[in-house]
C-alpha positions in Angstrom: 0.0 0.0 0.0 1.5 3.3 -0.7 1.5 5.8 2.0 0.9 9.3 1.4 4.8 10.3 1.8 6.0 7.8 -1.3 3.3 9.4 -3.6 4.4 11.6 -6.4 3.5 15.5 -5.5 1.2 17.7 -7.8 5.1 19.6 -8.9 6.8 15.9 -9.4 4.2 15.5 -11.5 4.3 18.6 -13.6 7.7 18.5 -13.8 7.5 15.0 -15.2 5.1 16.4 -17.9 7.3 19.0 -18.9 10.6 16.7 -19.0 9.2 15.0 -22.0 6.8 17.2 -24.1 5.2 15.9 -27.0 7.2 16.4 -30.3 5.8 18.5 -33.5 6.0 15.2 -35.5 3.7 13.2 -32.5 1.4 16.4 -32.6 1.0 16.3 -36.6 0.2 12.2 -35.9 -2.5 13.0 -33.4 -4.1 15.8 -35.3 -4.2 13.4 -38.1 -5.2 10.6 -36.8 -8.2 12.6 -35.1 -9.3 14.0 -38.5 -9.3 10.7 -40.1 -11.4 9.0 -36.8 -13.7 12.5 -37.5 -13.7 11.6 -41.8 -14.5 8.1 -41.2 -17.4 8.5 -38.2 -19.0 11.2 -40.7 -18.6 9.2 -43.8 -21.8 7.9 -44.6 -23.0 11.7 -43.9 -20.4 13.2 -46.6 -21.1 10.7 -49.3 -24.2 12.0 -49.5 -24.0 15.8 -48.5 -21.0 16.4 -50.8 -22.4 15.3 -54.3 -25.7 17.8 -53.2 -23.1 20.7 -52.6 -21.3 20.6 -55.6 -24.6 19.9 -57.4 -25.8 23.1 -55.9 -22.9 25.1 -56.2 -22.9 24.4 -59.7 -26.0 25.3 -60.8 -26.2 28.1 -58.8 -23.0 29.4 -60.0 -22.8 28.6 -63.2 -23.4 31.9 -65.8 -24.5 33.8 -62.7 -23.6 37.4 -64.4 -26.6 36.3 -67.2 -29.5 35.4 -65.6 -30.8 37.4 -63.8 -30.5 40.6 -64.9 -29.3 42.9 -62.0 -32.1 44.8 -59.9 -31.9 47.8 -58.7 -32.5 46.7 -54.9 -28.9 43.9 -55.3 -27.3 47.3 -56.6 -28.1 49.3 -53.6 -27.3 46.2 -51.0 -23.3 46.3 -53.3 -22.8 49.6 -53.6 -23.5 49.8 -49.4 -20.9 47.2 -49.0 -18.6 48.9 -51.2 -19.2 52.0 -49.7 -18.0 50.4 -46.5 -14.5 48.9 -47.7 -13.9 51.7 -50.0 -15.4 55.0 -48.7 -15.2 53.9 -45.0 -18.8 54.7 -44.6 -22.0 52.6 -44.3 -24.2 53.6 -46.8 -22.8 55.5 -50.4 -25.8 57.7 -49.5 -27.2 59.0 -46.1 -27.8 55.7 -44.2 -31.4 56.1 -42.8 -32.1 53.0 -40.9 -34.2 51.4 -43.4 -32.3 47.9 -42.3 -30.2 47.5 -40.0 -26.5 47.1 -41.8 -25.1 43.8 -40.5 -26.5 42.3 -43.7 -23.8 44.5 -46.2 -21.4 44.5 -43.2 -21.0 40.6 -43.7 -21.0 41.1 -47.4 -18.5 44.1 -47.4 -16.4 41.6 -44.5 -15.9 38.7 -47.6 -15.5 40.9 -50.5 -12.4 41.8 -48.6 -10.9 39.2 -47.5 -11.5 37.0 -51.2 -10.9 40.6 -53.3 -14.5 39.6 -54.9 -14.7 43.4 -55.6 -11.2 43.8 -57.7 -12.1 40.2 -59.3 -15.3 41.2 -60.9 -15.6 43.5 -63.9 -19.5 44.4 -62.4 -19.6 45.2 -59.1 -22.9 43.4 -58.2 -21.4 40.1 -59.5 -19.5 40.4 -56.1 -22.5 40.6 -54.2 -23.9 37.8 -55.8 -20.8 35.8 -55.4 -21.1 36.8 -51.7 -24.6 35.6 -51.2 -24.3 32.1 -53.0 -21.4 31.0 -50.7 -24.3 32.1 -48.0 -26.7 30.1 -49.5 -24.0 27.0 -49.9 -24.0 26.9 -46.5 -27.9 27.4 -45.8 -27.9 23.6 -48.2 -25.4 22.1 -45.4 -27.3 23.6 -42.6 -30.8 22.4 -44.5 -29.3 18.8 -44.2 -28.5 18.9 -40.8 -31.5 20.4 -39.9 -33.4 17.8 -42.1 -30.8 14.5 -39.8 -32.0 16.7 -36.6 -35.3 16.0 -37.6 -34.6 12.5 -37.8 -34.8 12.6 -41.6 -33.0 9.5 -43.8 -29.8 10.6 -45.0 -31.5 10.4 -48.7 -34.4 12.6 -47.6 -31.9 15.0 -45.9 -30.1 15.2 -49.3 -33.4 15.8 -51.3 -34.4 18.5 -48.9 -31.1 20.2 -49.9 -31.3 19.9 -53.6 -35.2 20.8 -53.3 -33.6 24.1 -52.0 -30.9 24.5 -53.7 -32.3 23.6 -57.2 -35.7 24.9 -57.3 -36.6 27.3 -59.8 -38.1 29.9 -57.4 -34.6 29.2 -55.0 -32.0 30.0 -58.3 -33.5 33.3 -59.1 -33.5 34.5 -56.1 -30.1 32.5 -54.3 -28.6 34.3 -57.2 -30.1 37.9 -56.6 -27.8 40.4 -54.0 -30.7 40.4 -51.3 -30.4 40.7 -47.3 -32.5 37.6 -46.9 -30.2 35.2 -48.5 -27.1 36.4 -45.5 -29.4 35.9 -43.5 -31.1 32.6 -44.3 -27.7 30.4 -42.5 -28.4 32.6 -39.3 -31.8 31.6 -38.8 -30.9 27.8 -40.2 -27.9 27.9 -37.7 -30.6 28.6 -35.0 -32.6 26.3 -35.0 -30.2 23.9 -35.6 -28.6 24.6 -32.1 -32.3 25.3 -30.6 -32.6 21.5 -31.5 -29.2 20.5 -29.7 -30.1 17.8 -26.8 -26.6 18.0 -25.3 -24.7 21.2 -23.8 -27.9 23.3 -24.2 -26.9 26.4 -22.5 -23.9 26.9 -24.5 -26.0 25.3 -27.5 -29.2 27.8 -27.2 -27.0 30.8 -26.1 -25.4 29.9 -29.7 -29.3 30.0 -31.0 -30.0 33.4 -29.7 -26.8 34.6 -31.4 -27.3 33.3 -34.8 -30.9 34.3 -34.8 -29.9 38.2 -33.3 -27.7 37.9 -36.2 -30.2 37.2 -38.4 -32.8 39.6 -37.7 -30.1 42.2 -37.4 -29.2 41.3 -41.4 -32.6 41.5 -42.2 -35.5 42.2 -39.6 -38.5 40.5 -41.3 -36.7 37.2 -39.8 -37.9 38.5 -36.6 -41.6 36.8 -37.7 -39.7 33.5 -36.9 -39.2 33.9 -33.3 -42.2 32.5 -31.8 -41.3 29.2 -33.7 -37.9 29.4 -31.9 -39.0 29.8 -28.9 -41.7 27.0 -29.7 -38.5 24.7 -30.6 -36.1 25.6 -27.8 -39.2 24.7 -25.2 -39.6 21.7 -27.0 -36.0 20.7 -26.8 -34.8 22.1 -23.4 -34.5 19.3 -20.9 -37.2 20.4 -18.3 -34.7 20.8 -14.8 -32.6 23.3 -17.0 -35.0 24.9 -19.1 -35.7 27.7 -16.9 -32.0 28.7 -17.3 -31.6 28.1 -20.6 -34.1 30.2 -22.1 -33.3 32.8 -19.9 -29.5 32.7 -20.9 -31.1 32.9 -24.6 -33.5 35.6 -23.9 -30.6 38.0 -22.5 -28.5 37.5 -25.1 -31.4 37.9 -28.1 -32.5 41.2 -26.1 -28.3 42.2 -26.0 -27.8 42.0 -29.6 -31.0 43.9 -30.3 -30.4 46.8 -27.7 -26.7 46.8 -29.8 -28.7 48.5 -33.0 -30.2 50.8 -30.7 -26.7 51.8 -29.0 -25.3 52.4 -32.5 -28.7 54.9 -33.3 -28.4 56.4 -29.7 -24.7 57.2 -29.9 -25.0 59.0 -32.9 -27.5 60.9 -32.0 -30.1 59.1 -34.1 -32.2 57.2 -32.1 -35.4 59.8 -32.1 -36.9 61.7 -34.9 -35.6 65.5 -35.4 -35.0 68.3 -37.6 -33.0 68.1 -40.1 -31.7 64.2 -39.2 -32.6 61.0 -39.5 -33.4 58.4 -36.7 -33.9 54.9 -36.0 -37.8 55.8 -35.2 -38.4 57.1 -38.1 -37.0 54.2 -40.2 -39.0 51.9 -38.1 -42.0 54.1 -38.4 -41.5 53.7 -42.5 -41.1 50.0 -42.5 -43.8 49.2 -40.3 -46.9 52.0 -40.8 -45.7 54.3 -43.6 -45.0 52.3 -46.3 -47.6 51.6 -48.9 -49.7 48.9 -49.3 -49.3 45.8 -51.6 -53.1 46.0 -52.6 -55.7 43.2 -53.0 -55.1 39.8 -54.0 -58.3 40.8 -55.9 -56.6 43.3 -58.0 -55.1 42.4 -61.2 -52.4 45.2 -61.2 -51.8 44.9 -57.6 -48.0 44.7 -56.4 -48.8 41.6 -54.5 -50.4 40.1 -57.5 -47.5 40.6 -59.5 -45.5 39.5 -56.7 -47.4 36.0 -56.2 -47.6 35.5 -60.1 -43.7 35.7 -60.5 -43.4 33.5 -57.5 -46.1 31.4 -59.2 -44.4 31.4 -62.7 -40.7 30.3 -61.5 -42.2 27.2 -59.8 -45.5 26.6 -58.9 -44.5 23.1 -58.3 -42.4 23.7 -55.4 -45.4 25.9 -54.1 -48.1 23.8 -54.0 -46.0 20.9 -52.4 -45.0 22.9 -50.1 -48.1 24.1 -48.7 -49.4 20.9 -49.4 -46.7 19.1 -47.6 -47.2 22.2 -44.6 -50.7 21.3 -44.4 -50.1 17.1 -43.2 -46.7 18.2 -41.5 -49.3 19.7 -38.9 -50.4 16.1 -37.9 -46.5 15.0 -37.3 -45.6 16.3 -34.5 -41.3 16.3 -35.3 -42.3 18.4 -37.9 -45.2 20.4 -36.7 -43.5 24.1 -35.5 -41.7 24.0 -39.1 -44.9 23.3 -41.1 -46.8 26.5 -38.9 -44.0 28.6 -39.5 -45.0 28.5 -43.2 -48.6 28.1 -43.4 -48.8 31.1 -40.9 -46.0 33.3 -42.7 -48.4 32.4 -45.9 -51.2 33.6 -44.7 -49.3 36.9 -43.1 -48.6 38.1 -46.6 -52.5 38.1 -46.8 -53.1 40.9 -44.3 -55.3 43.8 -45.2 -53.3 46.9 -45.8 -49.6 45.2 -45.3 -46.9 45.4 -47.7 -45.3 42.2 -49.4 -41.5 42.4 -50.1 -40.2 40.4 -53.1 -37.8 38.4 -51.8 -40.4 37.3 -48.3 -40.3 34.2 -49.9 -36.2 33.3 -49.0 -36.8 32.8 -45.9 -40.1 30.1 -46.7 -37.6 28.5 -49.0 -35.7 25.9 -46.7 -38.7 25.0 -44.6 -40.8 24.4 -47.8 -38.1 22.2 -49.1 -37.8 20.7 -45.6 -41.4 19.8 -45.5 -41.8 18.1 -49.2 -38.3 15.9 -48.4 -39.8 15.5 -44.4 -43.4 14.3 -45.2 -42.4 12.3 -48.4 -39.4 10.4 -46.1 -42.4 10.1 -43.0 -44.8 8.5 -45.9 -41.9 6.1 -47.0 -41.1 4.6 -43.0 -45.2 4.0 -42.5 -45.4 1.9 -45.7 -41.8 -0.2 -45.1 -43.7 -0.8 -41.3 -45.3 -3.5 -41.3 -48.6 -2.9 -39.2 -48.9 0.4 -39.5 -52.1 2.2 -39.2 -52.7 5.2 -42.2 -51.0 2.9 -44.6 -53.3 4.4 -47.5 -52.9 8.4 -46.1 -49.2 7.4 -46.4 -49.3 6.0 -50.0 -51.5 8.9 -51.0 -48.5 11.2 -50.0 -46.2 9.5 -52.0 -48.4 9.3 -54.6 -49.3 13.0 -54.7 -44.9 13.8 -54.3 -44.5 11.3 -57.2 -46.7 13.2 -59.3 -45.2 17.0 -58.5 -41.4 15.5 -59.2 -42.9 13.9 -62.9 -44.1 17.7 -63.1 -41.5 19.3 -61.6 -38.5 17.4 -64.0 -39.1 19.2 -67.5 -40.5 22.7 -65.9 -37.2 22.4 -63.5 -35.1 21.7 -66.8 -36.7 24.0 -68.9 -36.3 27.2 -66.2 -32.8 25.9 -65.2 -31.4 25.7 -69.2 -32.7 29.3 -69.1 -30.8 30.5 -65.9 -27.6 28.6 -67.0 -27.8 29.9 -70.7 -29.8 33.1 -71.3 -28.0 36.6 -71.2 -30.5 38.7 -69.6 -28.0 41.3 -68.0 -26.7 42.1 -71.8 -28.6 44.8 -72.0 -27.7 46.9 -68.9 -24.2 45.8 -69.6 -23.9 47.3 -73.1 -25.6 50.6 -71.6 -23.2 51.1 -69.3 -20.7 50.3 -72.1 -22.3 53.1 -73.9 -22.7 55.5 -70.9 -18.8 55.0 -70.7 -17.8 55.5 -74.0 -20.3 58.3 -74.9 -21.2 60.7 -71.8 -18.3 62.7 -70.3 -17.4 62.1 -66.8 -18.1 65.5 -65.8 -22.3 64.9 -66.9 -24.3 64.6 -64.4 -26.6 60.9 -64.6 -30.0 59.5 -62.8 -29.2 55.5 -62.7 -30.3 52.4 -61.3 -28.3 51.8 -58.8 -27.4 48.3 -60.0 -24.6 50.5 -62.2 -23.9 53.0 -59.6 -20.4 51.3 -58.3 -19.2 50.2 -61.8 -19.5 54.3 -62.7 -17.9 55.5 -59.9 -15.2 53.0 -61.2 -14.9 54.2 -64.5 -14.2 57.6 -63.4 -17.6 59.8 -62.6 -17.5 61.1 -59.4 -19.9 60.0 -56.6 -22.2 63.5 -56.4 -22.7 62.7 -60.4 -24.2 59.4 -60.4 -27.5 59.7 -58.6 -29.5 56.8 -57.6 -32.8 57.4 -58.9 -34.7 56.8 -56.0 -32.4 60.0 -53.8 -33.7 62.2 -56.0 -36.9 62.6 -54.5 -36.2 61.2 -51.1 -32.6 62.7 -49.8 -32.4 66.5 -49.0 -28.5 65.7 -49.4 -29.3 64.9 -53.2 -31.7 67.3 -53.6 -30.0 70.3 -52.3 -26.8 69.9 -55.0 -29.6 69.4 -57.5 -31.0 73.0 -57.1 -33.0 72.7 -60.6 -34.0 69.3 -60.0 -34.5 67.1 -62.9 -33.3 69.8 -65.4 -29.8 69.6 -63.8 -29.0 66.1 -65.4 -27.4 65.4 -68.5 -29.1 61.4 -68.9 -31.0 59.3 -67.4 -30.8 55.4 -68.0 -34.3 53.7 -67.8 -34.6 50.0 -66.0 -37.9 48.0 -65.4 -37.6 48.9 -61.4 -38.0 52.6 -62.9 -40.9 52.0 -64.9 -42.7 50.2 -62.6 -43.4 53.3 -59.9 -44.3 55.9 -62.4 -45.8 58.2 -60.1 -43.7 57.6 -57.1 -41.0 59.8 -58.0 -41.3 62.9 -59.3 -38.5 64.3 -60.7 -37.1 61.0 -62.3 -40.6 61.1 -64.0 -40.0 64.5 -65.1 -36.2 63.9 -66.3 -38.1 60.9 -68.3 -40.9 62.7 -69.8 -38.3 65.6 -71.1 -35.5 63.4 -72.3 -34.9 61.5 -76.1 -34.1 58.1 -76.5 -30.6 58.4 -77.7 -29.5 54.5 -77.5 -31.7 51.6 -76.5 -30.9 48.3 -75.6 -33.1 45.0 -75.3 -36.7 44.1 -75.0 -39.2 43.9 -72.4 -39.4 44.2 -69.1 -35.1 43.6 -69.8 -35.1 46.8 -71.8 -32.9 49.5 -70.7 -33.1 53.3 -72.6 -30.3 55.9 -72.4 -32.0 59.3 -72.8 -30.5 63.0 -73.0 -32.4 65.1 -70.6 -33.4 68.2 -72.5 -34.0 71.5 -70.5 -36.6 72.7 -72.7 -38.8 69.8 -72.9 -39.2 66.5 -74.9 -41.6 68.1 -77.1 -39.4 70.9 -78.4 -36.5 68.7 -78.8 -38.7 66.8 -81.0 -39.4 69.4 -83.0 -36.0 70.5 -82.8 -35.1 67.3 -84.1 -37.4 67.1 -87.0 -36.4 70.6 -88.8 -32.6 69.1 -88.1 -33.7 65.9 -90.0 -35.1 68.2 -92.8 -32.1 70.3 -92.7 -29.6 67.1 -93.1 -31.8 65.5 -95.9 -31.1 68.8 -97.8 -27.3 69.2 -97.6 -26.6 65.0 -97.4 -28.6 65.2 -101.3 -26.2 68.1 -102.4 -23.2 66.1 -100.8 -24.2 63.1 -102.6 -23.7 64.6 -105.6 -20.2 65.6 -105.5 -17.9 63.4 -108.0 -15.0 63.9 -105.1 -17.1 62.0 -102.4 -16.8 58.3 -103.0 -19.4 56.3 -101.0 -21.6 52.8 -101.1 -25.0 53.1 -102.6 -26.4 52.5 -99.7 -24.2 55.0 -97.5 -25.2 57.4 -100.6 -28.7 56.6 -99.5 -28.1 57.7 -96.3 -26.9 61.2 -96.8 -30.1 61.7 -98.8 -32.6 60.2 -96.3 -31.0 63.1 -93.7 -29.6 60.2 -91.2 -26.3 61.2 -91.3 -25.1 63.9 -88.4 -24.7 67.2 -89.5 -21.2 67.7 -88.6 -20.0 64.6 -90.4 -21.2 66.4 -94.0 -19.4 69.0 -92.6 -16.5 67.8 -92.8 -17.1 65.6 -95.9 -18.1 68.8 -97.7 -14.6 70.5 -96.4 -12.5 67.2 -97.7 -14.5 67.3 -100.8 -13.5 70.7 -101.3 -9.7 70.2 -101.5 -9.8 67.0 -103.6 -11.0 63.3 -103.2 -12.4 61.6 -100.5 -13.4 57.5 -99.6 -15.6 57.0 -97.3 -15.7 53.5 -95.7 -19.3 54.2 -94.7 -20.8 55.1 -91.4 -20.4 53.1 -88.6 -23.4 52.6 -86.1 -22.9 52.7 -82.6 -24.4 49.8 -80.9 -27.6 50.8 -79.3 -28.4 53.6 -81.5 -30.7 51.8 -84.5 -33.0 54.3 -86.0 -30.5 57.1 -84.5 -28.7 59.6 -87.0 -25.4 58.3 -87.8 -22.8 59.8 -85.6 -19.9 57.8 -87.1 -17.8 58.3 -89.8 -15.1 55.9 -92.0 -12.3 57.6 -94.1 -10.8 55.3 -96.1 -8.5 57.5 -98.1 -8.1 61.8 -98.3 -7.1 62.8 -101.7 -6.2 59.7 -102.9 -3.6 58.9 -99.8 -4.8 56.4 -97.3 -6.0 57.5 -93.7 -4.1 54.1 -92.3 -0.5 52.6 -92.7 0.8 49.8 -91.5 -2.0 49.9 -88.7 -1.9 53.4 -87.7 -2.9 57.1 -88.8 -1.2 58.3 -91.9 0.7 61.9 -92.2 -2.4 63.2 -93.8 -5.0 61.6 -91.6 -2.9 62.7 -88.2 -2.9 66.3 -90.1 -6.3 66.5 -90.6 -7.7 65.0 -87.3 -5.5 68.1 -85.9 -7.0 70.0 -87.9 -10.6 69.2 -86.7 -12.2 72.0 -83.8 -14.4 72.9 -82.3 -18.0 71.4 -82.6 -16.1 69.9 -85.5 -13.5 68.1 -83.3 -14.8 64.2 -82.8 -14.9 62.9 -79.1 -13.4 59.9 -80.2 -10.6 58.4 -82.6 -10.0 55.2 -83.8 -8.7 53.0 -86.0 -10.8 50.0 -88.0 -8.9 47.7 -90.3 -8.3 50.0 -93.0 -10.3 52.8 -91.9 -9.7 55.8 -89.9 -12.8 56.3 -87.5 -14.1 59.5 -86.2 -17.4 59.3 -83.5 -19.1 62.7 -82.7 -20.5 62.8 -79.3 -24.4 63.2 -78.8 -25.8 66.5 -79.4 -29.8 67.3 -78.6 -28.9 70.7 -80.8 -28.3 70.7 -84.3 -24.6 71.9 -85.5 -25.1 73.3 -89.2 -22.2 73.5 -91.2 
């Protein structure tokens, strides 16, 4: 027996500890031979979660500058985040406390750590690339939700791809909007509110994530009471009393942090001349206007529900479907009232229905169709089981949506993966570069708003349409209003509030279509403001049309001017700019002239020709060996004035001279 004098003391010990420490090789052996215990426990788990990751990051990923085209709410949500790691501020405009700005914060936080920003010609492409990694790990958090649950590993895997894949989840996974940063938050939450072991570290975890989440976007506060409903049904009942109140304090912690940040800048209460954290409340919840009837065709929430309804109304009506028998299971019963009651919320009289509401229904719908389908499956393998028939009739009525779902899913998904719908904001943009001076003054979406400040305009010269008639900042170096704009660029999210903003409206009505670009509800018009009205410019227009006609006839009848038929045809028709006869008329005066014909500029069909080819001046060549001649570099010096082209360039064989737009007619 060993007495207490021959045992080893607490520093004998130690010091044997510290006489031989582990090596760096023994430490690398460990840490490997723990991963490999981890790899191989979790196996079964990866084989399946994997492929449906890569599946999903695929699809969602691939072509994801075509389809969709950009919005002018994922162009305010990047330029925020932009505004953060490039201008130091929150907002590239007055931030107002219309959302909190965690949401942009996390976006702005991995754009610069992965340089998505300098990586991407379009700004918003780093937004989106932002979001989908979000939503990569809203699939892995939807599958272990889904095992939680006590969902097959196959189900768990559908329930991913449901999410991941659907239709309705692709346009919107790939669209730059709060919801999606916040969609792992609320997933992560419930995840630890279902934890059976550690709960207090596990449902103070829950609190977090879902403060997080309703601080990224606070419609995700509608989720709480089915939370709470899960943590009560999870919490062991001799801790729960300490448990939720450890979750409560945290949850009211991160929320009082929002009002800290309004109440230490002095913003927390409305006031002159400032904006407040009451009043952005007061817009979200009472002052914004209503979504209409479900009744009325023209409503916003009709048009809402029928683009919902036209990306998949598969996945809809399984869903709901799925929601309405989930009731009667009671594993699945808080999920399937979370989205039968956020359903019928968007029905309230008077409320207002966001666009992308349905992100957050997204993962519990998919949950529920993959959940009740897997629940069906288990009661028919039982042998014995009672509701064998209400089982079968569930699998029946699943088998059915997927024979549906499979070519509607294919035909939407070649669509996403293939079409070019951005194509034509990009190629205005490209023509707002390459045709409007830096130094002009332009009303955008804000989906271009970073790219422009990029290329060179500064920040108080691109205006985000909607500041225009909502920020006194905007307004106030805007004296004139409308009339102190050189363009305005026209997107669908512009035409679809016609009356809601005044002076865009009025910049619109007196402007000209001078390049237009796609079709549709994709089209995008660039149009020169003109000060004294559309209708005068018109007119304006029409006598300079005359006025061309006449000279381009006499021009086409000089033997020294050596054109195309069809360019000839041209001149005569009056669709050739004024200034270009000019200076055909000059170079026709001091001997021969080739013209290589006149260029359009993309954008600009039915516009007067703007661009000219010279080909040869008095019988010498305008290019050598790739670049200006003697006589062409002479004579483009020679060019002044409202004669002198904005641009230069040099086309095969042809030297290329582009005028810059001009709402008043230059006569020569």
């Amino acid at each position: 027996m060993t007495t207490t004098l021959e045992r080893p003391t607490s520093v004998e010990a130690d010091e044997t500890v510290v006489a031989a420490p582990s090596s760096p090789d023994s430490s690398l052996r460990h840490a490997a031979r723990r991963t490999g215990e981890w790899l191989r426990d979790r196996a079964p788990a990866l084989v399946w979660l994997i492929p449906v990751l890569a599946v999903s990051a695929i699809v969602n990923f691939l072509n994801v500058g075509g389809a969709p085209q950009r919005i002018d709410d994922e162009g305010t949500y990047t330029a925020q985040a932009w505004a953060v790691t490039h201008l130091g501020e929150l907002a590239h405009y007055t931030y107002w406390y219309d959302h909190p700005p965690l949401g942009w914060l996390q976006i702005a936080g991995y754009t610069q750590i992965t340089g998505a920003f300098e990586r991407w010609d379009i700004a918003v492409l780093a937004g989106r690339e932002a979001v989908l990694v979000a939503t990569l790990i809203s699939v892995a958090l939807v599958w272990m939700l889904a095992r939680r649950l006590g969902m097959s590993r196959p189900a768990s895997a559908v329930a991913g791809l449901v999410f991941a894949l659907s239709p309705l989840a692709v346009q919107f996974h790939r669209t730059v909007y709060l919801d999606n940063v916040a969609t792992p938050w609320l997933l992560l939450a419930f995840v630890l509110a279902m934890n059976r072991r550690g709960q207090l570290a596990a449902f103070a975890g829950s609190a977090l994530a879902f403060g997080i989440a309703v601080l990224t976007k606070e419609t995700f506060l509608l989720a709480l009471p089915f939370l709470i409903w899960v943590m009560i049904r999870s919490a062991r009942r001799e801790t729960r009393r300490y448990t939720l109140s450890v979750a409560s304090s945290i949850l009211v912690l991160i929320g009082g942090s929002y009002l800290l940040l309004a109440a230490v800048k002095g913003e927390l209460f409305s006031g002159a001349g400032r904006v407040s954290l009451m009043d952005g409340i007061t817009f979200q919840l009472g002052s914004r206007e209503s979504s209409g009837s479900i009744a009325d065709p023209d409503s916003l929430i009709n048009r809402t529900l029928g683009m919902w309804w036209q990306l998949d109304p598969v996945f809809i009506v399984l869903s709901l479907v799925a929601a309405a028998v989930a009731v009667f299971l009671p594993r699945f019963r808080p999920y399937a009232v979370l989205v039968l009651a956020m359903t019928a919320f968007m029905f309230r009289p008077g409320g207002y229905l966001p666009v992308p509401y349905v992100i957050m229904l997204i993962p519990f719908g998919a949950l529920l169709i993959a959940g009740v389908c897997d629940a069906a499956v288990a009661r028919v393998r039982r042998k014995g089981s009672a509701h064998r028939g209400l089982a079968m009739a569930a699998i029946g009525v699943t088998a059915i949506g997927a024979v549906v779902a499979v070519p509607l899913w294919t035909t939407q998904l070649r669509g996403f993966v293939l079409a070019d719908l951005d194509e034509p904001l990009r190629d205005a943009q490209s023509w707002l570069v390459d045709n409007a001076g830096t130094d002009q003054r332009v009303i955008v979406d804000d989906a271009m708003w970073v790219d422009l400040v990029k290329a060179g305009w500064d920040r108080d010269n691109v205006i985000w349409y909607y500041k225009l008639d909502t920020d006194p900042a905007v307004q106030a170096q805007s004296p004139n209003g409308w009339r102190d704009a050189d363009y305005v660029i026209t997107t669908d999210s512009m035409r679809t509030f016609p009356g809601a903003f005044p002076q865009v409206q009025q910049a619109i009505d007196n402007s000209v279509v001078v390049a237009s670009f796609g079709s549709g509800t994709q089209a995008v018009e660039v149009r020169r403001v003109a000060i004294d009205g559309a209708e005068q410019a018109a007119a304006a227009a029409d006598d300079a049309e005359a006025t061309r006609a006449a000279l381009g006839a006499e021009l086409a009848t000089n033997p020294e001017v050596d054109v195309t038929d069809a360019d000839r045809d041209r001149l005569i028709a009056g669709q050739v700019d004024s200034r270009i006869i000019a200076v055909l008329a000059t170079l026709a005066g001091a001997g021969s002239v080739t013209v290589g014909g006149f260029p359009i500029v993309p954008g600009e069909d039915g516009m007067p020709f703007r661009q000219l080819a010279l080909t040869a001046i008095g019988g010498s060549p305008t290019i050598v060996d790739g670049e200006l001649s003697a006589v062409a570099q002479a004579f483009v010096e020679s060019l002044s004035g409202s004669y002198e082209p904005s641009d230069v360039t040099v086309s095969d064989d042809d030297l290329v001279l582009r005028y810059p737009v001009s709402l008043q007619p230059t006569l020569p």
